[in-house]
Structure formats: C-alpha cells, structure tokens
One Martini backbone bead per residue (centre of mass of N, CA, C, O) as a GRO file, in nm:
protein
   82
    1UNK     BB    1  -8.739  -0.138  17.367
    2UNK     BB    2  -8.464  -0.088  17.217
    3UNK     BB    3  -8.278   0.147  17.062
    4UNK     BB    4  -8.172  -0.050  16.843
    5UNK     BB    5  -8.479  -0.097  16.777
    6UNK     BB    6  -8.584   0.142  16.689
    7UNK     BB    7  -8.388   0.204  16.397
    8UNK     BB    8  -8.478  -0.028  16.202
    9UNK     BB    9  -8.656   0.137  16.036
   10UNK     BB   10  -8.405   0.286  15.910
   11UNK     BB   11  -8.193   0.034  15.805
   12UNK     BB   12  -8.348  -0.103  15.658
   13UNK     BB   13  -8.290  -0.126  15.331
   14UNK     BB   14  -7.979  -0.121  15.332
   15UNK     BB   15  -7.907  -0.194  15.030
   16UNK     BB   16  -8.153  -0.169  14.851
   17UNK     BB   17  -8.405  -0.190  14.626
   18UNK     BB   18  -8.594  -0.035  14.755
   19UNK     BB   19  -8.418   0.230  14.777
   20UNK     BB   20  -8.160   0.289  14.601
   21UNK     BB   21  -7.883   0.371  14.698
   22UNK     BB   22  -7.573   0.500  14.677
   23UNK     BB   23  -7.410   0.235  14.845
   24UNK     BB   24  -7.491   0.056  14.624
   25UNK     BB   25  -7.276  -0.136  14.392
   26UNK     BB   26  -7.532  -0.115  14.261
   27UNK     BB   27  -7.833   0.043  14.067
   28UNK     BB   28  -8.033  -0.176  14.112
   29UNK     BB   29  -8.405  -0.190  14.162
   30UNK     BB   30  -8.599  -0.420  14.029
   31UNK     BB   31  -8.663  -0.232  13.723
   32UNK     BB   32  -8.633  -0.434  13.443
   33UNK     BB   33  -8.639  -0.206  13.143
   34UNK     BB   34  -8.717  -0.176  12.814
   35UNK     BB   35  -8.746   0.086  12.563
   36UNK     BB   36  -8.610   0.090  12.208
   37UNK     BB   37  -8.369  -0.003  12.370
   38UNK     BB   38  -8.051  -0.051  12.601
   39UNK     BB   39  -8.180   0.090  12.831
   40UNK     BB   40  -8.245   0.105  13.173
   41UNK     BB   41  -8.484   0.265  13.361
   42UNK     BB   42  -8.420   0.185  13.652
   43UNK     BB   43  -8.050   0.216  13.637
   44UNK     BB   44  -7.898   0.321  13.329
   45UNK     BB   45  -7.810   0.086  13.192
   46UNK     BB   46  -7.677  -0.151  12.987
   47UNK     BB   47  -7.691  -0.430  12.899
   48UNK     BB   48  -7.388  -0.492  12.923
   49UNK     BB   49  -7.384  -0.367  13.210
   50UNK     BB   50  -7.506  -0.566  13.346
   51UNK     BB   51  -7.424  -0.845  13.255
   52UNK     BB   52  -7.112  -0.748  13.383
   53UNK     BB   53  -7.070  -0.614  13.645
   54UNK     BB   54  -6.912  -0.857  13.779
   55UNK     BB   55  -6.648  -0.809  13.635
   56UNK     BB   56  -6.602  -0.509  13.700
   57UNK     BB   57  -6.439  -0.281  13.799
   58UNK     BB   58  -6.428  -0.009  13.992
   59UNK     BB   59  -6.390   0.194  13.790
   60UNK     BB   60  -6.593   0.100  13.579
   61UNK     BB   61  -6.835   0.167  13.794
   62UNK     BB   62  -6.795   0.426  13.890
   63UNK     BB   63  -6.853   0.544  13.559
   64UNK     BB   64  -7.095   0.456  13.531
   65UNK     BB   65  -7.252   0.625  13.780
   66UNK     BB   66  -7.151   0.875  13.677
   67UNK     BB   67  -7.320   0.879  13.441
   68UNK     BB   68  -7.616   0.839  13.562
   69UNK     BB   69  -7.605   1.074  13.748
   70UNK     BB   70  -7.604   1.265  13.548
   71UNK     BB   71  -7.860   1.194  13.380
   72UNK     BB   72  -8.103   1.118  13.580
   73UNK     BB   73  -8.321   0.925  13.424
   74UNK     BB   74  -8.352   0.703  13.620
   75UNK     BB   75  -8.546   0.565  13.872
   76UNK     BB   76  -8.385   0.560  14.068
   77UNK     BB   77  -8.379   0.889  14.091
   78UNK     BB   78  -8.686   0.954  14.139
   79UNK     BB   79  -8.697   0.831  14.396
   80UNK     BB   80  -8.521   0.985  14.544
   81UNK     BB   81  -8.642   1.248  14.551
   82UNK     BB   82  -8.890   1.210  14.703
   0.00000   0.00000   0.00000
C-alpha cells in the first residue's frame, strides 16, 4: 500500500455529507427534517435558505454560515462536537 493509499481513509468524505465538514460549499448534511417551524433541524437553514442556496452570491452564504454557527443548535454542529 502506498503512502497516498494510507490517507485516504482519512481523505474520504472531505466535504462529504457524512462529516457535514466546515470546508463544504452547503450545510447540508442529508438531514432535512423541520417539527413545527420552518428551520431544517439538520443544516439550521430556513426553508428559503435551502431551496435558493444556488442562487446565493457568496456573501449571502457566507451570512446564513455565519448565523448558523452562532447558533450552533443544528445537528450539523452536534456531529462535529463529537
């Protein structure tokens, strides 16, 4: 096995939804579940906020990150705590 072959388990998943990684584009982690409100439980975006994410210019996103991570209540941020 060669050196580059060592790491990739350690690669894998870089900007992946199974790590839900700070580096990745989205917030999203494939767990899109909202109870009672209009905020996604697993990324803490607004309904709004996903379905235009692709619109988005880069500051727009950059704010919903920045709001989120204050908030830090979204399963996203509970996995990385781990």
């Amino acid at each position: 096995m060669t050196e580059s072959n060592n790491n990739l388990p350690e690669q894998v998943g870089v900007n992946s939804l199974a790590v839900g990684d700070d580096s990745s584009d989205s917030p999203c982690i494939g767990v899109c579940t909202t109870l009672y409100d209009e905020i996604c439980q697993g990324c803490g975006r607004t309904l709004g906020e996903v379905s235009n994410w692709v619109f988005f210019s880069q500051e727009e996103k950059d704010l919903v990150w920045k709001r989120i991570r204050a908030e830090g209540t979204a399963m996203r941020f509970q996995r990385q705590a781990k």
